[in-house]
C-alpha positions as CSV (number, residue, x, y, z in Angstrom):
1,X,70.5,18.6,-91.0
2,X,70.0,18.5,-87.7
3,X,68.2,15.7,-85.8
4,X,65.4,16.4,-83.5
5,X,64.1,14.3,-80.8
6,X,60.4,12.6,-81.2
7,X,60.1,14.4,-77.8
8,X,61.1,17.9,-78.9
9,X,58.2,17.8,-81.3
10,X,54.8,18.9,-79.1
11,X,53.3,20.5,-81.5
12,X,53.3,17.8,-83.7
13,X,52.1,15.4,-81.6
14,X,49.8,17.5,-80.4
15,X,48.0,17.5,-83.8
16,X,48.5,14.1,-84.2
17,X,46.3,13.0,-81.3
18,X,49.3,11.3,-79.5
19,X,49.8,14.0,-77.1
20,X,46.6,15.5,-75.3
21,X,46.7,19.0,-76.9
22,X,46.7,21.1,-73.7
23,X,49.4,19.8,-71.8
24,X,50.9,23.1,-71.2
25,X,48.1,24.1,-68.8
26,X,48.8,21.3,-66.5
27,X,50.0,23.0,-63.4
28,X,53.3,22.8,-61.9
29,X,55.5,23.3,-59.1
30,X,56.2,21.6,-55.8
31,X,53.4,21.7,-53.0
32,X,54.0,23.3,-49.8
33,X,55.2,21.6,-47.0
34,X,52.6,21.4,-45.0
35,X,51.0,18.6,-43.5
36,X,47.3,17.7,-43.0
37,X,46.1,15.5,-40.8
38,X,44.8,11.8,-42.3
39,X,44.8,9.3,-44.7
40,X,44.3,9.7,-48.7
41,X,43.0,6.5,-50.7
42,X,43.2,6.2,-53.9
43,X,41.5,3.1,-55.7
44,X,43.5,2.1,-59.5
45,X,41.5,2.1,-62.5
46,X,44.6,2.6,-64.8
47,X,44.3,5.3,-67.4
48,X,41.1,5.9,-65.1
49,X,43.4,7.5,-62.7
50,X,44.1,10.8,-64.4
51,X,40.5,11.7,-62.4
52,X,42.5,11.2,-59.3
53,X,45.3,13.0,-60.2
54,X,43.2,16.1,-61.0
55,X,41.7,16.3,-58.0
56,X,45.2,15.6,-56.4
57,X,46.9,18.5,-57.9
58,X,44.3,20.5,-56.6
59,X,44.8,19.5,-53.4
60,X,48.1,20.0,-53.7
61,X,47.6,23.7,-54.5
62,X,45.2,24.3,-51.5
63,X,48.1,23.0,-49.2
64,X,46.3,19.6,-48.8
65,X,48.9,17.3,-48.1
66,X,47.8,14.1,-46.5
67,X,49.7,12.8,-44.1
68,X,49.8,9.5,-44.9
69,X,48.7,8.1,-48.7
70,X,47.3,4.5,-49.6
71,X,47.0,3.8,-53.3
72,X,46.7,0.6,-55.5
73,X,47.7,-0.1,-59.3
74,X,47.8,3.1,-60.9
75,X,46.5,4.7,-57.4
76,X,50.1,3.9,-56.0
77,X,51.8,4.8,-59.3
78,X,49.7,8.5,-58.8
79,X,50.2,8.9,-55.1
80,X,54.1,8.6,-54.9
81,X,54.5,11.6,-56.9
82,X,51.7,13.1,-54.6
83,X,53.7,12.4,-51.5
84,X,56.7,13.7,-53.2
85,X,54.5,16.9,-53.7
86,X,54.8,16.9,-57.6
87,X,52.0,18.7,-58.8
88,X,51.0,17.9,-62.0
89,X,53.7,15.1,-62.9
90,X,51.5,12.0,-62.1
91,X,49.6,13.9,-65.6
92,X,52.1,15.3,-67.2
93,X,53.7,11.4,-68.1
94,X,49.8,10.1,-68.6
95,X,48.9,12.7,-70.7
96,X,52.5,13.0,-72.8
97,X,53.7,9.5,-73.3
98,X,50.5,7.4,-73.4
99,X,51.2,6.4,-76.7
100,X,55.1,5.8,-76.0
101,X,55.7,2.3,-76.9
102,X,58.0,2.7,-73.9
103,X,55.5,3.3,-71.9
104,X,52.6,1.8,-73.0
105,X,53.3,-1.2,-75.7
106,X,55.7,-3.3,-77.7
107,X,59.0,-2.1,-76.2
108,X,57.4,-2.2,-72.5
109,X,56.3,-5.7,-73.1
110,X,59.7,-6.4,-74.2
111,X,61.9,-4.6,-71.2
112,X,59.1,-5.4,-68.2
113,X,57.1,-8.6,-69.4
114,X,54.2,-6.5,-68.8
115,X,52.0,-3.7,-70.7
116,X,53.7,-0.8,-68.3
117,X,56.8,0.2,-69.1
118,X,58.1,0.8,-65.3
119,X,61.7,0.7,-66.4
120,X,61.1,3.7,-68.2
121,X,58.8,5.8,-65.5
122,X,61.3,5.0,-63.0
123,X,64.3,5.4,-64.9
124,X,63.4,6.8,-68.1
125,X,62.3,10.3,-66.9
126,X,65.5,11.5,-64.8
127,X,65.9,14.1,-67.5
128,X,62.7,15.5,-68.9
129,X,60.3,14.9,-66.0
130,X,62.5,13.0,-62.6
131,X,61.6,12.3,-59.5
132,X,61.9,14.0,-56.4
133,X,62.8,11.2,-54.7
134,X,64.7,12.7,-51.8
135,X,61.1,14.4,-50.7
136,X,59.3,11.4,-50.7
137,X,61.6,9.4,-48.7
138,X,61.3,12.5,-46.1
139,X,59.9,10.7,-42.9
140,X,56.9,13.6,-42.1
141,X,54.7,11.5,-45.0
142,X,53.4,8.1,-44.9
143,X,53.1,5.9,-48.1
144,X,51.6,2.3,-48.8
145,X,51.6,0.3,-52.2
146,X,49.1,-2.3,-52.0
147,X,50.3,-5.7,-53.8
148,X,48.6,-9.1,-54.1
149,X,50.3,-11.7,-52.5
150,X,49.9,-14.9,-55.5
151,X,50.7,-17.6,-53.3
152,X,47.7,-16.9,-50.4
153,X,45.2,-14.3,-52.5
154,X,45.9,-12.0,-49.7
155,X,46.6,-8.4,-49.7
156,X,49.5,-7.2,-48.3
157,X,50.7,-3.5,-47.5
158,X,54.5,-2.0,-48.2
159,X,55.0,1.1,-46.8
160,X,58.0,3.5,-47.8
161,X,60.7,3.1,-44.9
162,X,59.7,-0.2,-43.6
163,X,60.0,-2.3,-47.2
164,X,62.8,-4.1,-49.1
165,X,62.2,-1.5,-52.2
166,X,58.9,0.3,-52.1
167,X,59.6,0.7,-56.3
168,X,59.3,-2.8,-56.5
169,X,56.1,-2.8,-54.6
170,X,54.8,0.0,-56.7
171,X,55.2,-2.4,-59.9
172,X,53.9,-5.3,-58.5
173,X,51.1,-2.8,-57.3
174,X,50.5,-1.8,-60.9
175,X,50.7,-5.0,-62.8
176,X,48.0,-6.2,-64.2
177,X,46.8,-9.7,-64.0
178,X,47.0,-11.8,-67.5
179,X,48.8,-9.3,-69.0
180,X,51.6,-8.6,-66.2
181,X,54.5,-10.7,-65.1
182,X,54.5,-11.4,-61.3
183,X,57.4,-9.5,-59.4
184,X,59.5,-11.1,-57.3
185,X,59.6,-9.3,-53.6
186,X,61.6,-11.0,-51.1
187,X,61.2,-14.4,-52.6
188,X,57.1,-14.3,-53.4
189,X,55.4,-13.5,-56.3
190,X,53.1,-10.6,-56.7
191,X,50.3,-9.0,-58.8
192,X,48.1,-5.9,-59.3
193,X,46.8,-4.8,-55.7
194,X,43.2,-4.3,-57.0
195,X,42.9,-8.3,-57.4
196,X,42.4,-8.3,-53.9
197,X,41.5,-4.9,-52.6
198,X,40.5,-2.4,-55.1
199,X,39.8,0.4,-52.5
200,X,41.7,0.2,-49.3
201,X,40.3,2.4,-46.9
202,X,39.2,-0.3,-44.1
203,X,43.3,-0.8,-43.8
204,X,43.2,3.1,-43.2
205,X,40.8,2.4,-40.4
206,X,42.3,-0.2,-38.9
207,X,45.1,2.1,-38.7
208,X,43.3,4.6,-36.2
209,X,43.0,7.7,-38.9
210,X,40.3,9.8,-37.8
211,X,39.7,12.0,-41.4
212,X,39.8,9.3,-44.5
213,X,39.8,10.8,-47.7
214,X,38.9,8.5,-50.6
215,X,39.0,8.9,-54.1
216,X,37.4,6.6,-56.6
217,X,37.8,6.8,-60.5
218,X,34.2,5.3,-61.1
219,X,30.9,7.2,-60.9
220,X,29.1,6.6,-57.7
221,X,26.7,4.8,-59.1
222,X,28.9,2.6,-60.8
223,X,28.8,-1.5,-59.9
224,X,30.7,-4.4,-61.9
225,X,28.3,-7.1,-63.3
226,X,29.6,-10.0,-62.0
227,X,31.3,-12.4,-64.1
228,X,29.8,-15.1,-65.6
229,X,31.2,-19.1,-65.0
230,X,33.3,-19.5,-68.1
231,X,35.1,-15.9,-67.4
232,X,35.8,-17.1,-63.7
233,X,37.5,-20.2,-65.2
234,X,39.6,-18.3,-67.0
235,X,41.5,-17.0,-64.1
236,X,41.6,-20.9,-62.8
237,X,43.0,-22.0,-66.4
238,X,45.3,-19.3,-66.3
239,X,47.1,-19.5,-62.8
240,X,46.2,-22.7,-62.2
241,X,49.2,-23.4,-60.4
242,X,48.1,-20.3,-57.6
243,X,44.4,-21.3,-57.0
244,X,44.4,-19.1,-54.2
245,X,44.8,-16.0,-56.3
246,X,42.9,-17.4,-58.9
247,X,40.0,-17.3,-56.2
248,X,40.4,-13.9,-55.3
249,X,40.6,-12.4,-59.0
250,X,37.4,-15.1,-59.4
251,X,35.7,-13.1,-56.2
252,X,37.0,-9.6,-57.1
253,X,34.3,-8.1,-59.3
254,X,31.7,-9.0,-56.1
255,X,33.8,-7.4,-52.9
256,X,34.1,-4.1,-55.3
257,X,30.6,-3.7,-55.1
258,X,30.3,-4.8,-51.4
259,X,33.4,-2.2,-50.8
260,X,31.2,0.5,-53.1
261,X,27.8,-0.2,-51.0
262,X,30.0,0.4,-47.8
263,X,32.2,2.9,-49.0
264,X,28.6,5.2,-49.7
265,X,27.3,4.0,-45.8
266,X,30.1,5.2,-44.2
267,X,30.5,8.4,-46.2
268,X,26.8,8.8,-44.8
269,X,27.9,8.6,-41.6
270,X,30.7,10.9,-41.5
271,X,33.2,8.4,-41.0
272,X,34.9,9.1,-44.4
273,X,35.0,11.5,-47.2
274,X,34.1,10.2,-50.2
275,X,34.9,11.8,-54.1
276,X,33.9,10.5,-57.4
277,X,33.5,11.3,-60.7
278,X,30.8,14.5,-60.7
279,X,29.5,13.0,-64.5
280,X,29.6,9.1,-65.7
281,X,32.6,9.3,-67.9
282,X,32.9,6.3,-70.3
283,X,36.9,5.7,-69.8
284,X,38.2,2.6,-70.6
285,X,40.9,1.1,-68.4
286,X,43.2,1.7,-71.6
287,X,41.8,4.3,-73.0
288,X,43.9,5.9,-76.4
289,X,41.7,8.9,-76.9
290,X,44.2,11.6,-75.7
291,X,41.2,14.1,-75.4
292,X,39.4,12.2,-73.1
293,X,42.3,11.5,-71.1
294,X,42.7,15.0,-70.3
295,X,39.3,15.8,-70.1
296,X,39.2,13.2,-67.3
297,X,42.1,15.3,-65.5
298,X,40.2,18.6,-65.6
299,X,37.0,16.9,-64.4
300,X,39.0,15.8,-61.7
301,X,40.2,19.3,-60.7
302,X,37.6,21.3,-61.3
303,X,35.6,18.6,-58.9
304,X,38.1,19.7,-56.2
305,X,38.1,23.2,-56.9
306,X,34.0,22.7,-56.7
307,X,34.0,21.1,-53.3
308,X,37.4,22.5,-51.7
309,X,35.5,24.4,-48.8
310,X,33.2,21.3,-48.2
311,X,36.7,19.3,-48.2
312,X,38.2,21.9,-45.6
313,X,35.3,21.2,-43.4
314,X,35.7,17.6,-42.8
315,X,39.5,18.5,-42.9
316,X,38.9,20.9,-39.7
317,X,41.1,22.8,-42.0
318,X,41.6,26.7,-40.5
């Protein structure tokens, strides 16, 4: 008898909750190439991110191709496969192999020391689902992967082109804190960007952009309650022997609301243009529930779709 592949079986999956069951009507193809004019930010959020991703691939359909994108944790894992002008891969691998031990569990934790199985998004997917890496190392697009520097707290910011390896900055980007091992770049250790700048559009600011576009995976509404004293110790207990980035992941919870209550001013203002979540969704960071996964993804789209002209606008799109 021949032997099938756990891949080859959709279907099955499918039915068995581990795939999200319309997967087929992701959409596809390679985005124009046409450049627009700005800066994209996306904040992380983990499984969170398939929002994002949404209302990327719909930008990626109305020829909305930023010229330069910022993203942390699962923002930057999202938005090199946006600057590579993937549409709908960044959903396709979130959506397919979420339960992929791989991926997501035992054999992750056992190849990359961490929850995420990088090893097998970079390397693993050549196949089924690869890269276009020769687009995104094209020089018309900018791209950043925001890390967190373990020794000082800081932020720092690796851009394609002008870093060691911007893969490696991508996983550092994207691993989370207690749960993560800190990657090595250039001799320092580093950690999930969102420890220490969950949303970072005052970099793309400071950069001169005129037309920010920022994309947040939380309801506007939404703001952290601030942890108590014995969950702040924790980070101290924990990386006791980096105090500074145990200060930052202490401080975190509070400069994401600060960055929320400014993020809402300047949208006021024109300065930037702002997307969230149209309906609170209740998503956990891990969530397993393939359903609402992709349910996330579609509300994500059809937000863009909803307010593509409104998008244009700010765009001075023609």
């Amino acid at each position: 008898m021949k032997s099938v592949n756990r891949h080859d079986l959709g279907g099955i999956d499918r039915m068995s909750g581990k795939i999200y069951s319309h997967i087929d009507k992701i959409p596809s193809g390679s985005a124009s190439r046409k450049v627009t004019e700005g800066c994209l930010v996306l904040e992380g959020g983990a499984f969170r991110g398939l929002y994002s991703q949404g209302f990327m691939d719909a930008m990626m359909k109305a020829d909305i191709n930023m010229q330069c994108t910022i993203g942390v944790s699962a923002g930057a894992m999202a938005g090199m496969n946006y600057v590579a002008g993937q549409i709908g891969r960044s959903a396709r691998v979130n959506l397919r192999y979420r339960h992929d031990s791989r991926y997501v569990g035992i054999q992750a934790v056992r190849h990359n020391k961490g929850l995420i199985g990088f090893d097998f998004v970079f390397d693993g997917l050549k196949e089924s689902d690869p890269f276009d890496g020769k687009r995104f190392f094209e020089p018309e697009r900018r791209f950043v992967a925001v890390a967190t520097n373990c020794l000082t707290g800081e932020a720092e910011y690796f851009e394609k082109g002008h870093c060691t390896n911007i893969f490696h900055a991508i996983r550092a980007s994207a691993s989370m804190p207690y749960i993560s091992k800190m990657v090595d770049i250039d001799g320092k250790p580093y950690l999930d960007g969102g420890c220490s700048c969950k949303i970072p559009y005052q970099w793309a600011i400071d950069q001169g952009f005129e037309k920010i576009v920022v994309i947040k995976t939380r309801h506007a509404d939404y703001r952290k309650n601030l942890k108590k004293a014995s969950e702040t110790s924790l980070a101290h207990r924990i990386y006791h022997t980096y105090p500074e980035f145990a200060h930052v992941l202490e401080q975190s919870d509070a400069a994401y609301n600060h960055q929320c209550d400014e993020l809402e001013q300047l949208a006021k203002a024109g300065r930037i243009y702002l997307v969230s979540p149209s309906v609170p969704m209740r998503i956990s960071r891990l969530e397993k529930d393939m359903e609402k996964l992709g349910h996330l993804y579609a509300r994500g789209y059809k937000d863009a779709k909803d307010q593509m002209e409104q998008l244009k606008a700010y765009l001075e799109m023609k």
